[in-house]
C-alpha positions in Angstrom: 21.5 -1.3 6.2 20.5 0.6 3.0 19.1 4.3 3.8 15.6 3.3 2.4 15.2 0.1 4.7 16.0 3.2 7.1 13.4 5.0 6.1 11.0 2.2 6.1 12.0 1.1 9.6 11.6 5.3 11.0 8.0 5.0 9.5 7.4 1.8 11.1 8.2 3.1 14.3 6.3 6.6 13.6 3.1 4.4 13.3 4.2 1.9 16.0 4.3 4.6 18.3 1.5 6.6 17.6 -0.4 3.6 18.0 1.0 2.8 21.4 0.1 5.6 22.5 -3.3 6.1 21.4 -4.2 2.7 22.8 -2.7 4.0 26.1 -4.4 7.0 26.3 -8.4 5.9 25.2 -9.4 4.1 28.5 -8.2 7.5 30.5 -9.8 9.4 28.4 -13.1 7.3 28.5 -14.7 9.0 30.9 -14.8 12.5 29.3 -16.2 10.8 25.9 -19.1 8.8 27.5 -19.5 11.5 30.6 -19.7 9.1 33.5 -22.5 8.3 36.0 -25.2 10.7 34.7 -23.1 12.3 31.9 -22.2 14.8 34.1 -18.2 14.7 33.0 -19.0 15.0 29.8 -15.7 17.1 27.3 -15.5 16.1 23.9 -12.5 18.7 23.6 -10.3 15.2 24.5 -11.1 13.8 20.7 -10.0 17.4 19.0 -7.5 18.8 21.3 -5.6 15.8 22.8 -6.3 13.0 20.8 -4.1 14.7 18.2 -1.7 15.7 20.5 -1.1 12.0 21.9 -0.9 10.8 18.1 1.7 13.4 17.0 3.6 13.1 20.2 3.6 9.2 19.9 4.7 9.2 16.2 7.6 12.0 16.3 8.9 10.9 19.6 10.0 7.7 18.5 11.3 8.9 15.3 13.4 11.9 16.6 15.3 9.4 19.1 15.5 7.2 15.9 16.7 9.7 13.8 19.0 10.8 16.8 20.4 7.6 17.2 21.5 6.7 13.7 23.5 9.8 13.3 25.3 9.6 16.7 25.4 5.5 17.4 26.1 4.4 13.8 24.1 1.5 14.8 20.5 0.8 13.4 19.6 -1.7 15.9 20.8 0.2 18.7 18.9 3.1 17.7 15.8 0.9 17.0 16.3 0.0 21.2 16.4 3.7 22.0 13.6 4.6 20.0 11.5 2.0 22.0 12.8 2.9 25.3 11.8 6.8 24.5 8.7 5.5 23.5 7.8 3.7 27.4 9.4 6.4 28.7 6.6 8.5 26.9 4.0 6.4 27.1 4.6 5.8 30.8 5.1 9.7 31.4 1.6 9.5 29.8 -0.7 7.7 31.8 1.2 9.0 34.9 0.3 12.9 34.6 -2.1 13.0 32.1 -5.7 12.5 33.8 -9.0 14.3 32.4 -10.5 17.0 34.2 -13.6 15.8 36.5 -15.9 18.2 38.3 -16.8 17.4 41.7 -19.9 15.2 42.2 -21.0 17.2 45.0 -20.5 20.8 45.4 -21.3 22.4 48.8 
């Protein structure tokens, strides 16, 4: 594999995996753009604090373990694997623990 189909495939999965993630994390974060019943969970801070968080997470992610895995597997494709699996691993870590913050609909 020449080093510029390399570099083509690392920017592939860059976008790939920004992408991925993005579309992981907009129905979570749903309910802090459009507030809810009443717009009373209304936080736009999601779209300038962790929207690109999620995108810069989900592009470098997949490119370090790409990057990783060439230089220690000598193998493109198996590299290309571990990308992918670091990016599920990421997305999945993701949606598990990330959840917006939601006041309480009734305080007493």
């Amino acid at each position: 594999m020449r080093k510029d189909t390399r570099g083509y495939a690392g920017c592939l999965l860059a976008a790939g995996g920004a992408a991925t993630a993005l579309l992981a994390w907009a129905p979570l974060a749903t309910i802090s753009i459009d507030g809810g019943i009443g717009q009373r969970h209304r936080d736009l801070s999601v779209l300038y604090v962790d929207l690109p968080l999620v995108a810069l997470g989900g592009a470098l992610l997949p490119l370090a373990v790409w990057a990783a895995g060439l230089r220690w597997l000598h193998r493109p494709w198996l590299a290309a694997v571990a990308a992918v699996a670091g990016l599920a691993l990421c997305v999945w870590g993701l949606t598990s623990w990330w959840t917006p913050y939601m006041q309480p609909e009734f305080v007493y």
